[in-house]
DSSP file (Angstrom, degrees, kcal/mol; ACC not computed):
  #  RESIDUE AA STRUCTURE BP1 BP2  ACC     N-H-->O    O-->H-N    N-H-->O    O-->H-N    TCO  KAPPA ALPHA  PHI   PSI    X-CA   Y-CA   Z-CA
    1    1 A X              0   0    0      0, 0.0     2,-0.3     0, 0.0    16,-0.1   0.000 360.0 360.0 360.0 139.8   -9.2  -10.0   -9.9
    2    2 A X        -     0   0    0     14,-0.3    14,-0.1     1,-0.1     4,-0.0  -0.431 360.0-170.9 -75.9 134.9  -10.2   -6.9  -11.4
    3    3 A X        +     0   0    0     -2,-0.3     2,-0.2     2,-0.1    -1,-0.1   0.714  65.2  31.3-111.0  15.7  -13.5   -5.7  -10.4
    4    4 A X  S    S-     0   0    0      1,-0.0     2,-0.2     0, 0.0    -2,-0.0  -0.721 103.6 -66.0-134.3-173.8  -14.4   -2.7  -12.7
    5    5 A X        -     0   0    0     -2,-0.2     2,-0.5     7,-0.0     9,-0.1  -0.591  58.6-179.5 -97.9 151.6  -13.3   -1.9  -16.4
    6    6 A X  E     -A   13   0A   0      7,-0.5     7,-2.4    -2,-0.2    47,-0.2  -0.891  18.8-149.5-150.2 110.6   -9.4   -1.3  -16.9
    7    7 A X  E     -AB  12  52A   0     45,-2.1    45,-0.5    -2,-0.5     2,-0.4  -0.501   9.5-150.8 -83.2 163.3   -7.3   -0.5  -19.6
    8    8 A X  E >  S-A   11   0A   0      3,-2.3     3,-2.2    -2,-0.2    43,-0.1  -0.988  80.9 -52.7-123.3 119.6   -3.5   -1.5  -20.0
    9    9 A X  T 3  S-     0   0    0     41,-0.4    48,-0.2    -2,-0.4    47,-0.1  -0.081 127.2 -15.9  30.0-125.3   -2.3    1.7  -22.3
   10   10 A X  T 3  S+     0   0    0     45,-0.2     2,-0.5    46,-0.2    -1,-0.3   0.183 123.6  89.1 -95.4  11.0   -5.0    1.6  -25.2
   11   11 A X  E <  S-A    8   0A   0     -3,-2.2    -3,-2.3    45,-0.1    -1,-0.1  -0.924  72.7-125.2-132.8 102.3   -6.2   -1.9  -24.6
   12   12 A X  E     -A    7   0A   0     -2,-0.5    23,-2.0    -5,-0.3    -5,-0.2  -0.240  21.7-128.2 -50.2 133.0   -9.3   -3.3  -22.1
   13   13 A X  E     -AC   6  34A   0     -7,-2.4    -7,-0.5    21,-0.2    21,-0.3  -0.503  24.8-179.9 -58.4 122.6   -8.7   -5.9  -19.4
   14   14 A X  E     -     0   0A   0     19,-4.7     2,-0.3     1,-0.4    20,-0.2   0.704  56.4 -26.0-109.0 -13.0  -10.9   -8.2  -19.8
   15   15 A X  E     - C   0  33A   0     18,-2.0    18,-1.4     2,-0.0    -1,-0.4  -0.938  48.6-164.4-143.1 170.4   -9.9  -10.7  -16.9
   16   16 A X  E     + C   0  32A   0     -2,-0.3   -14,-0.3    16,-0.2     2,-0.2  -0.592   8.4 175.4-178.6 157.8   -7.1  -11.7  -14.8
   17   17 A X  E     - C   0  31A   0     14,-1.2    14,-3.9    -2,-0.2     2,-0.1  -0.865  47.8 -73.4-155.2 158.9   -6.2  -14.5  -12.6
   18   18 A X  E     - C   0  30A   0     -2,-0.2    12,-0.1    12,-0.2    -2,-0.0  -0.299  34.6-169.4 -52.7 130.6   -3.6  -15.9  -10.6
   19   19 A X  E     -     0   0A   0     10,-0.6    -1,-0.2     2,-0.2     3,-0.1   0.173  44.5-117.9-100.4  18.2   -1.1  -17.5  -13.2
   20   20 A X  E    S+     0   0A   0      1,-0.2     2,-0.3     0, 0.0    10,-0.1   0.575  75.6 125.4  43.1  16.3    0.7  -19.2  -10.1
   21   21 A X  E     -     0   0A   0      8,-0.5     8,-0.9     0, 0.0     2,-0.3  -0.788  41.1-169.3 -85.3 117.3    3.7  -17.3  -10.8
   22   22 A X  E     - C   0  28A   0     -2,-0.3     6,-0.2     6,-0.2   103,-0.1  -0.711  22.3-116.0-120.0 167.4    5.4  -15.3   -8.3
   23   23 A X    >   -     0   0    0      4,-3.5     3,-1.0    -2,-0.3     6,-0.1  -0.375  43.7 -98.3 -78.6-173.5    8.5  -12.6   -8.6
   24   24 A X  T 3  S+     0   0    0      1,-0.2    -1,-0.1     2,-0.1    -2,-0.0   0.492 123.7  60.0 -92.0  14.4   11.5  -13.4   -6.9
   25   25 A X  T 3  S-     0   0    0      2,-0.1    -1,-0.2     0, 0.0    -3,-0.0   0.330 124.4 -92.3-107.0   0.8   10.7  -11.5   -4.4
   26   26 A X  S <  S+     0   0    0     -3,-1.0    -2,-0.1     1,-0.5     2,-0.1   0.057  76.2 137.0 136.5 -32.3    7.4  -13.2   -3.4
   27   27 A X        -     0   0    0      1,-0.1    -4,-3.5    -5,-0.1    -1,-0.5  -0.176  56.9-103.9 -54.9 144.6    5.1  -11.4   -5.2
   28   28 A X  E     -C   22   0A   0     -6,-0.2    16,-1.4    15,-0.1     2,-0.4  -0.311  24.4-161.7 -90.8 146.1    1.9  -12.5   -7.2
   29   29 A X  E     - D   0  43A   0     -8,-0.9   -10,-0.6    14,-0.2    -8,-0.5  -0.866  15.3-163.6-123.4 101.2    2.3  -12.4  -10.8
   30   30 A X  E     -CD  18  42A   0     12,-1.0    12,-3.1    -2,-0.4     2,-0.9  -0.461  17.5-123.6-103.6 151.3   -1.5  -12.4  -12.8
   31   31 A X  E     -CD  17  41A   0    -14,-3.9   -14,-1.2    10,-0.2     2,-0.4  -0.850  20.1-159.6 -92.9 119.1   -2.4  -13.0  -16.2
   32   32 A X  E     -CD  16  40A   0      8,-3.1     8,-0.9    -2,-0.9     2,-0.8  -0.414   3.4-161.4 -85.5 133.6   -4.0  -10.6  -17.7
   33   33 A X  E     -CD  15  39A   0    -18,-1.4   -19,-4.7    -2,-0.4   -18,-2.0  -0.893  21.9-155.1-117.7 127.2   -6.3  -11.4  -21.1
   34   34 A X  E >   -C   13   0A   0      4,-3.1     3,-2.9    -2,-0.8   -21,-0.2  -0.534  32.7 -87.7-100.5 175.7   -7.1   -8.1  -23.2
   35   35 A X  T 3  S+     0   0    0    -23,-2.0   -22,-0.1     1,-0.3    -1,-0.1   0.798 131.8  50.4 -48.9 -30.3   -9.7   -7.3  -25.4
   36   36 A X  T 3  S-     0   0    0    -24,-0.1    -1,-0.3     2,-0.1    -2,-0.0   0.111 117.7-113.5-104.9   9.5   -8.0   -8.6  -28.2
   37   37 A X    <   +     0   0    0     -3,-2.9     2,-0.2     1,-0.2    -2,-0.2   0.333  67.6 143.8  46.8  20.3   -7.3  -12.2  -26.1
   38   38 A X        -     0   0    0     -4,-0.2    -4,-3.1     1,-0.0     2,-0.5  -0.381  42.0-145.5 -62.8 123.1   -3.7  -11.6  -26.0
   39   39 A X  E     +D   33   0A   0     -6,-0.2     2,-0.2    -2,-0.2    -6,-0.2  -0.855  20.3 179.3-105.8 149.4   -2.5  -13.0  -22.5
   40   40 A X  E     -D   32   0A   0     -8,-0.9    -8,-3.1    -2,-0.5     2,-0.9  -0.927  23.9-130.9-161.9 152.0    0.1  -11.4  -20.7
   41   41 A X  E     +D   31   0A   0     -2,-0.2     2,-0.4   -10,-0.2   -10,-0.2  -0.623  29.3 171.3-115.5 132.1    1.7  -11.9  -17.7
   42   42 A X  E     -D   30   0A   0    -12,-3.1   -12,-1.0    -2,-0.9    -2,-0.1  -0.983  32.6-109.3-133.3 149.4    2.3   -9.2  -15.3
   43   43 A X  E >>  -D   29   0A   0    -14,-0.4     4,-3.6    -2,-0.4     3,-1.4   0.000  34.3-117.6 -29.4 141.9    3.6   -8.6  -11.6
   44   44 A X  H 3> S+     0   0    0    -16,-1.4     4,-1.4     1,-0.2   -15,-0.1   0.858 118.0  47.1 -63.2 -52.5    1.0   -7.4   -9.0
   45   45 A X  H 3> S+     0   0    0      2,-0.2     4,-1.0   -17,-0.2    -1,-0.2   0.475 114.3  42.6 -38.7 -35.0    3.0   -4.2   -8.6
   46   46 A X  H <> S+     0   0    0     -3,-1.4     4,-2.1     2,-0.2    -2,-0.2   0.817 112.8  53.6-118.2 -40.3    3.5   -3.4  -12.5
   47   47 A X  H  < S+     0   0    0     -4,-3.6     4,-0.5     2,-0.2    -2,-0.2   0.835 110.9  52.6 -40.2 -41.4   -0.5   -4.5  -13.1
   48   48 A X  H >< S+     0   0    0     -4,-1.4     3,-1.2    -5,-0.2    -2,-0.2   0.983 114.6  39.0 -59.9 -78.8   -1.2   -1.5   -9.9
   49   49 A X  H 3< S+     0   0    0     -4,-1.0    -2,-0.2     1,-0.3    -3,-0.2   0.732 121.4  43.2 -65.5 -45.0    0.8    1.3  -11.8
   50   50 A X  T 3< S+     0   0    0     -4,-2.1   -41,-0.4    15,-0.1    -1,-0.3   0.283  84.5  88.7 -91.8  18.1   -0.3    0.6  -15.3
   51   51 A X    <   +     0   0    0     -3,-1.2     2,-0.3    -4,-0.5   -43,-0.2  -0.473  55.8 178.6 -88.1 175.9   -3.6    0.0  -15.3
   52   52 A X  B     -B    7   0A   0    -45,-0.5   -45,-2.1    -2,-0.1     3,-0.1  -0.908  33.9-111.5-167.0 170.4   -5.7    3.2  -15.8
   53   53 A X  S    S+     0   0    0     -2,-0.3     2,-0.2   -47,-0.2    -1,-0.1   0.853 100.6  26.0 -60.3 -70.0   -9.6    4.1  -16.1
   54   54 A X  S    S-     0   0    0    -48,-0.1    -1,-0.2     1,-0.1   -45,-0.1  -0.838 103.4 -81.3-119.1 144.4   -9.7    5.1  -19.3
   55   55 A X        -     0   0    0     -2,-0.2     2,-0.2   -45,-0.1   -45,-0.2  -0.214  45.6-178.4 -58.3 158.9   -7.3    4.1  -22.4
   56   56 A X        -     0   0    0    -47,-0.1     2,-0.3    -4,-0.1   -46,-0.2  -0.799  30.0-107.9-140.5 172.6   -3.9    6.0  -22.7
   57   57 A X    >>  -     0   0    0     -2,-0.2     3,-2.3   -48,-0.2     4,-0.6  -0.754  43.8 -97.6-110.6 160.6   -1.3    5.8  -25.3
   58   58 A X  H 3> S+     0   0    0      1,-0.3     4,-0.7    -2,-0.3    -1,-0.1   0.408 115.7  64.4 -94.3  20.3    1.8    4.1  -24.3
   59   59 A X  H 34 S+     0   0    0      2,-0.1    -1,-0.3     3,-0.1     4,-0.1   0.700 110.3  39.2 -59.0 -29.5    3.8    6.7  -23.6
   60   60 A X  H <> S+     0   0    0     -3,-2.3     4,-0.9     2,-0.2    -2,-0.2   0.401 118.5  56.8-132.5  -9.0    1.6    7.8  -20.7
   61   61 A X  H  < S+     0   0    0     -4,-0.6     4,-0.4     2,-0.1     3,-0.2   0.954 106.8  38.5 -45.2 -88.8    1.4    4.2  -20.2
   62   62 A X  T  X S+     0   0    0     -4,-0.7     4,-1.0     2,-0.2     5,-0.3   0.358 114.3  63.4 -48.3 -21.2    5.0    3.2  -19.8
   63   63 A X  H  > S+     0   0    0      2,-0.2     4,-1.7     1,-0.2     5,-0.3   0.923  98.6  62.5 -70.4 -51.1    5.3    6.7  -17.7
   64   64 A X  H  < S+     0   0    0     -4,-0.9     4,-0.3     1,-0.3    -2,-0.2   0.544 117.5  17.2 -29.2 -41.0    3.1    5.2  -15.5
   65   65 A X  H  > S+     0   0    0     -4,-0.4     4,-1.1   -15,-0.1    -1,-0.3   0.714 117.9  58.7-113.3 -24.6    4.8    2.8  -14.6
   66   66 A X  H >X S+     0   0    0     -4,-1.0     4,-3.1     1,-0.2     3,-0.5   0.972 103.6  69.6 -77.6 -57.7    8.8    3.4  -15.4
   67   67 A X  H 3X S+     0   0    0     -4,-1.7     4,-1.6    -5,-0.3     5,-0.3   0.817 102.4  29.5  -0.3 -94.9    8.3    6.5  -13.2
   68   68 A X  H 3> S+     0   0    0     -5,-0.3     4,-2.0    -4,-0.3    -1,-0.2   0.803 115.7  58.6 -71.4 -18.1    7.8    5.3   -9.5
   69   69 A X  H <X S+     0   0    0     -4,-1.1     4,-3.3    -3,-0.5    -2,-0.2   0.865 109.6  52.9 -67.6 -35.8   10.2    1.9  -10.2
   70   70 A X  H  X S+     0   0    0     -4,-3.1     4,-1.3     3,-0.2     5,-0.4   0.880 116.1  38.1 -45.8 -97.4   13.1    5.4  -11.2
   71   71 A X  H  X S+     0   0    0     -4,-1.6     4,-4.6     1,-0.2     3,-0.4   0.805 113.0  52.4 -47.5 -49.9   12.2    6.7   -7.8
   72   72 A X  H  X S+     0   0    0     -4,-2.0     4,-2.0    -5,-0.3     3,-0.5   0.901 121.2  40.5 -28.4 -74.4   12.0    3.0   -5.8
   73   73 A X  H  X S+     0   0    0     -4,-3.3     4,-1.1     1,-0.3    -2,-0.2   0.740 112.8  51.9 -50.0 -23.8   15.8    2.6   -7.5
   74   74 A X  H  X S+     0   0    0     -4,-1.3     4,-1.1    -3,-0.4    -1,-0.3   0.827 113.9  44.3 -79.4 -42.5   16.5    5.9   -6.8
   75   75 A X  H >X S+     0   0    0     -4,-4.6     3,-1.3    -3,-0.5     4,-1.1   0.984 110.2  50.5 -66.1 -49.7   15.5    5.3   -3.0
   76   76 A X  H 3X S+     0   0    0     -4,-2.0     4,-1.8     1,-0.3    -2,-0.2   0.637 105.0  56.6-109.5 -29.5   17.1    2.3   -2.4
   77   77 A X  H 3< S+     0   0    0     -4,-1.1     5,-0.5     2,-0.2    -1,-0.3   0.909 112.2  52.8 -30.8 -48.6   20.9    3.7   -4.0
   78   78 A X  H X< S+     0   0    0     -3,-1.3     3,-1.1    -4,-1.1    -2,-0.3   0.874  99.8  51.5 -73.9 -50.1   20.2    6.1   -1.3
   79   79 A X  H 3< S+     0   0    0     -4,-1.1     2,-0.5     1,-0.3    -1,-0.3   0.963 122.0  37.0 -64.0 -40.4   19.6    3.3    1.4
   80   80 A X  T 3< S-     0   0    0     -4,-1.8    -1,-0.3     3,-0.0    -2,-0.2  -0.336 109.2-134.1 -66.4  43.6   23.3    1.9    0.2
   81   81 A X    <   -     0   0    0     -3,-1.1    -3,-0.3    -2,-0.5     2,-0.2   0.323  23.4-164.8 -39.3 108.9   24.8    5.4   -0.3
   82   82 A X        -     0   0    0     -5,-0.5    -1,-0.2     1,-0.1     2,-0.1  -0.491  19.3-120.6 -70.3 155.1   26.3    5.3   -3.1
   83   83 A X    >   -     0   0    0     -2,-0.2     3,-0.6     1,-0.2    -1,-0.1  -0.395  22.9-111.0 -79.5 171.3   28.4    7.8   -3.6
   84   84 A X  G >  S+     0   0    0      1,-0.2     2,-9.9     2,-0.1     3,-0.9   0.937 118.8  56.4 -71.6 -77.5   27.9   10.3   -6.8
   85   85 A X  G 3  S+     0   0    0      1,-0.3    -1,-0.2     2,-0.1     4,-0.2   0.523 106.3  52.2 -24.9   9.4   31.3    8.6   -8.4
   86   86 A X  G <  S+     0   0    0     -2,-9.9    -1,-0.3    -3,-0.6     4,-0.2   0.049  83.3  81.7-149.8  22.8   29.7    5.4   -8.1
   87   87 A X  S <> S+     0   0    0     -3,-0.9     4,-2.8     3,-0.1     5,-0.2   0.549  93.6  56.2-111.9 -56.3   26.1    6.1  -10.1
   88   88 A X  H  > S+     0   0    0     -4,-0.5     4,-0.6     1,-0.2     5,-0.2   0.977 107.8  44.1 -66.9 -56.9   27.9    5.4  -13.5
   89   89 A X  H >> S+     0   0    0      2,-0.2     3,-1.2    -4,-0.2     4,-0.7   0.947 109.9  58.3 -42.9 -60.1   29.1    2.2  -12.7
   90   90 A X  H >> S+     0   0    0      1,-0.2     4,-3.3     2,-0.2     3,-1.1   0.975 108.3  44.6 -32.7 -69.1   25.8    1.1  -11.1
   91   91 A X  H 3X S+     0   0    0     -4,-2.8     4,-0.7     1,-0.3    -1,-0.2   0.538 115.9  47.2 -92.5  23.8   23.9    1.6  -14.0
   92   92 A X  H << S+     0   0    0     -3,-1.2    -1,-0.3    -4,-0.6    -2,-0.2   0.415 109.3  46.8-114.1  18.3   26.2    0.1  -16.0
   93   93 A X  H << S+     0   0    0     -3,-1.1     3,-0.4    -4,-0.7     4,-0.2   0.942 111.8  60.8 -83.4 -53.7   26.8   -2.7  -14.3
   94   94 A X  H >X S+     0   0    0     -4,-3.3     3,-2.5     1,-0.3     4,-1.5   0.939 106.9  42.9 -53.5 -84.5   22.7   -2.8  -14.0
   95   95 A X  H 3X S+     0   0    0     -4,-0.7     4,-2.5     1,-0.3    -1,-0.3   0.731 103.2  68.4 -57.0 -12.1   22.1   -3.0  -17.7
   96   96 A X  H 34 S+     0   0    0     -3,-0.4     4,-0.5     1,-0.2    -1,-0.3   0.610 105.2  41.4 -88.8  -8.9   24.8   -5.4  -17.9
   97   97 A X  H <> S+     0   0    0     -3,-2.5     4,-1.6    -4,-0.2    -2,-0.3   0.689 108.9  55.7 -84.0 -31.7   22.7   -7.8  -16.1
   98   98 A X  H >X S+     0   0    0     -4,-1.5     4,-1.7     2,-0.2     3,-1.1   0.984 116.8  37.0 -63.9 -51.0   19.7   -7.1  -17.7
   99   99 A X  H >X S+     0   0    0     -4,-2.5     4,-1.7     1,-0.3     3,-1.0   0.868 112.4  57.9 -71.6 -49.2   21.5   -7.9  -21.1
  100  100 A X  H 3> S+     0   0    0     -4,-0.5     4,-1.1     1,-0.2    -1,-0.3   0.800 115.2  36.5 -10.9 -55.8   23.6  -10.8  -19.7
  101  101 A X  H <X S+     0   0    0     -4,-1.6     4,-1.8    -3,-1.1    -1,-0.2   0.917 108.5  62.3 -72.4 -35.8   20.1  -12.6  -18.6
  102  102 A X  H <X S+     0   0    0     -4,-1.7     4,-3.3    -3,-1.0    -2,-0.2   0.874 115.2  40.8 -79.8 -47.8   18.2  -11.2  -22.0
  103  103 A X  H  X S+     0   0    0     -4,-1.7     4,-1.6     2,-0.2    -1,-0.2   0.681 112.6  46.6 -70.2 -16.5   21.3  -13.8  -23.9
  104  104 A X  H  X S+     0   0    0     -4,-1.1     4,-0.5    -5,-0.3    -1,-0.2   0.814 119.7  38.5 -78.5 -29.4   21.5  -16.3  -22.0
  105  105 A X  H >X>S+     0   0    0     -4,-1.8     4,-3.1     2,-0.2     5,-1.0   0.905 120.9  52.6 -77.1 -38.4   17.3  -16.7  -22.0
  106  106 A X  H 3<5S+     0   0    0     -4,-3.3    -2,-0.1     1,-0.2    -3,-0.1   0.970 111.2  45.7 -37.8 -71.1   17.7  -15.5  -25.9
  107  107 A X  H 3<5S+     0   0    0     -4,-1.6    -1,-0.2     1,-0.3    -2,-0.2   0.654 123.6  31.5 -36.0 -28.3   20.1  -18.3  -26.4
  108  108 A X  H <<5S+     0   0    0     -3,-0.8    -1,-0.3    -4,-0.5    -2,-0.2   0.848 135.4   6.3 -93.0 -47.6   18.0  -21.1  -24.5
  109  109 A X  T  <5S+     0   0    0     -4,-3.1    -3,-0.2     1,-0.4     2,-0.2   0.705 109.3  56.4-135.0 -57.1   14.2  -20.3  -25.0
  110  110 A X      < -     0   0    0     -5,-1.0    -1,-0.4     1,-0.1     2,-0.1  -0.709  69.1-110.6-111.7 148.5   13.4  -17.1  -27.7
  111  111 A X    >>  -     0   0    0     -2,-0.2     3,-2.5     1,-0.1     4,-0.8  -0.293  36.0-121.1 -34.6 121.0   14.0  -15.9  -31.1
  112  112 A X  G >4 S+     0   0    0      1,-0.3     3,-1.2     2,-0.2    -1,-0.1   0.911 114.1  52.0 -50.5 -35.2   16.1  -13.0  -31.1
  113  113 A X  G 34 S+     0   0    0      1,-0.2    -1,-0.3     2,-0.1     3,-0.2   0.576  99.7  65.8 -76.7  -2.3   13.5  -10.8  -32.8
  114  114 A X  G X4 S+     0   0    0     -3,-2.5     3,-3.2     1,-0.2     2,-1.3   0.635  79.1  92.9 -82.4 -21.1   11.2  -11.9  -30.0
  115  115 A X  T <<  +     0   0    0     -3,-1.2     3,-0.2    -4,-0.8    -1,-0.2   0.285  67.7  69.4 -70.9  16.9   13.5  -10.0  -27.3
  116  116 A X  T 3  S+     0   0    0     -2,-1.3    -1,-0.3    -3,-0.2    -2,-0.1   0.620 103.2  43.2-113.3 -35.3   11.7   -6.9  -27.2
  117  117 A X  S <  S+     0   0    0     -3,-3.2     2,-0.6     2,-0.1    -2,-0.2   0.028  83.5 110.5-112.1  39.7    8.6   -8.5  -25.5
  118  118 A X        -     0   0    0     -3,-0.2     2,-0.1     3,-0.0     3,-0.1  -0.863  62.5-132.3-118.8 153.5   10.0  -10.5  -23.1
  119  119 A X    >>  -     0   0    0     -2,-0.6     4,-0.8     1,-0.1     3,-0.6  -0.409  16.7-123.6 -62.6 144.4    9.7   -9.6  -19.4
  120  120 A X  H >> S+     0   0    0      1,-0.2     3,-1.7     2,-0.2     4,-1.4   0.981 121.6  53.7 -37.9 -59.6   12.8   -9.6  -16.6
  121  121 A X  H 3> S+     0   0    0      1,-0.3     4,-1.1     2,-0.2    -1,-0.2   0.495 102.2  43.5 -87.6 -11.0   10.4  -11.9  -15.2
  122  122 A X  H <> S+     0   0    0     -3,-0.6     4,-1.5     2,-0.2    -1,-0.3   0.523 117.5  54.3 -43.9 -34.8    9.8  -14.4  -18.0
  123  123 A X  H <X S+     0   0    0     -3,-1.7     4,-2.1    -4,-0.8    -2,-0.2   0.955 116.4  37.4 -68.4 -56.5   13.9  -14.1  -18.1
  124  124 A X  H  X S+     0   0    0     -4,-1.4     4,-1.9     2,-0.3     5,-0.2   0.999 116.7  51.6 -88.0 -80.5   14.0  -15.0  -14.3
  125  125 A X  H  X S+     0   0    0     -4,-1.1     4,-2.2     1,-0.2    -1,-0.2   0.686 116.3  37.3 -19.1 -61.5   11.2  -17.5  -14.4
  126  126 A X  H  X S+     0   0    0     -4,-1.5     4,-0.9     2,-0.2    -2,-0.3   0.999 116.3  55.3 -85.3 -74.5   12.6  -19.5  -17.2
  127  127 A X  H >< S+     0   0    0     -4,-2.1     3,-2.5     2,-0.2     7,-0.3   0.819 112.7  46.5 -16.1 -62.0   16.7  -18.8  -15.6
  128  128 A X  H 3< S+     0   0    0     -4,-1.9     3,-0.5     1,-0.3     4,-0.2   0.944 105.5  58.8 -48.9 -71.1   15.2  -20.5  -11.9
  129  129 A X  H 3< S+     0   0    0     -4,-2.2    -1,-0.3    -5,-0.2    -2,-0.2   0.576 117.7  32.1 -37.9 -16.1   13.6  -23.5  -13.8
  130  130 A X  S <X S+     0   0    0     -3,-2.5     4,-2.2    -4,-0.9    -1,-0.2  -0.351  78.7 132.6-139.9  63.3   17.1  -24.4  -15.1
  131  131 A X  H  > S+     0   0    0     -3,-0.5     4,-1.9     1,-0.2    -1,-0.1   0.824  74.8  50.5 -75.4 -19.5   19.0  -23.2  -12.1
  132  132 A X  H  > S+     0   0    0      2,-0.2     4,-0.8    -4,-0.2    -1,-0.2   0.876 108.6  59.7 -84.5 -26.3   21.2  -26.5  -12.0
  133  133 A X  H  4>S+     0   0    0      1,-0.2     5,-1.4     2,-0.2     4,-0.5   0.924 110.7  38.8 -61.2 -50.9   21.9  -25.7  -16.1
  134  134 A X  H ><5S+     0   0    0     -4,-2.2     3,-1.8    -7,-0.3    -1,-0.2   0.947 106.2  67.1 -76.0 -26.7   23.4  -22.4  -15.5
  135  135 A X  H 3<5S+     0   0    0     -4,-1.9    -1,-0.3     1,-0.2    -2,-0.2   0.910 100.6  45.8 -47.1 -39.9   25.1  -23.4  -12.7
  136  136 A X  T 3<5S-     0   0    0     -4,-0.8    -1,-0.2    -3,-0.3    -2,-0.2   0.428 112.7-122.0 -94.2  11.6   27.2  -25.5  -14.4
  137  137 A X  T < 5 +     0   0    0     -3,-1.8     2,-0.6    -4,-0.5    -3,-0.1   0.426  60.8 139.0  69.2  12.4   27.8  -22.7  -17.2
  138  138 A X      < +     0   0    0     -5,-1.4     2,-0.3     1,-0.1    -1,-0.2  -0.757  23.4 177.1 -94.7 123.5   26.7  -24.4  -20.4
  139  139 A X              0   0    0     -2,-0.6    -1,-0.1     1,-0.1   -32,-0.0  -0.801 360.0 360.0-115.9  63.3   24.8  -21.8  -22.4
  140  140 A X              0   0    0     -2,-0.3    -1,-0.1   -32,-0.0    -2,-0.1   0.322 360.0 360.0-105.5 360.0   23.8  -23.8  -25.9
């Protein structure tokens, strides 16, 4: 829980509580309600980096946070070395899971014009809950 006033980009926090959601790596995932009573649900991690003091526009928003997740990914190539030949393959292998998960959750749960505001972690969340589905490859 926030205890002082906090925007996300141009828009005040006005709560947020545990949504009882975690990432898949363990982490708490809160729902945030903004001024405008719009809930959304964000990672403990992605709430830290983008929150600010004062409003910002989202550009300085979205820096905020895209920023230090670059340099995380950037460290962690570094803990596997990849090699330089082998950076171009990564990240397209990497967007070819995101968009691979973004059609199969389209296909299942959201509007295609919806896809622009849905989270990895809404993607993953909703994927887990029908882990036995996909297992068995039927994507209707």
């Amino acid at each position: 829980m926030l205890n002082k006033n906090y925007y996300l980009a141009s828009k005040k926090i006005k709560g947020t509580q545990d949504s009882g959601k975690k990432t898949p790596l363990g982490d708490m995932i809160y729902e945030v309600l903004l001024e405008d009573n719009k809930k959304v649900l964000l990672p403990a991690k992605r709430l830290e980096l983008q929150k600010s003091e004062k409003p910002v526009d989202l550009t300085t928003s979205r820096d905020n946070f895209i920023k230090p997740v670059a340099s995380a990914v950037y460290s962690l190539l570094h803990e596997y070395g990849l090699q330089i030949s082998e950076v171009n393959f990564f990240c397209q292998h990497l967007v070819g899971l995101v968009n691979a998960g973004v059609d199969k959750a389209n296909k299942k749960r959201w509007n295609v014009e919806d896809q622009g505001e849905i989270s990895l972690n809404q993607i993953n969340s909703y994927l887990m809950e029908n882990v036995e589905e996909n297992k068995s490859g039927s994507a209707s």
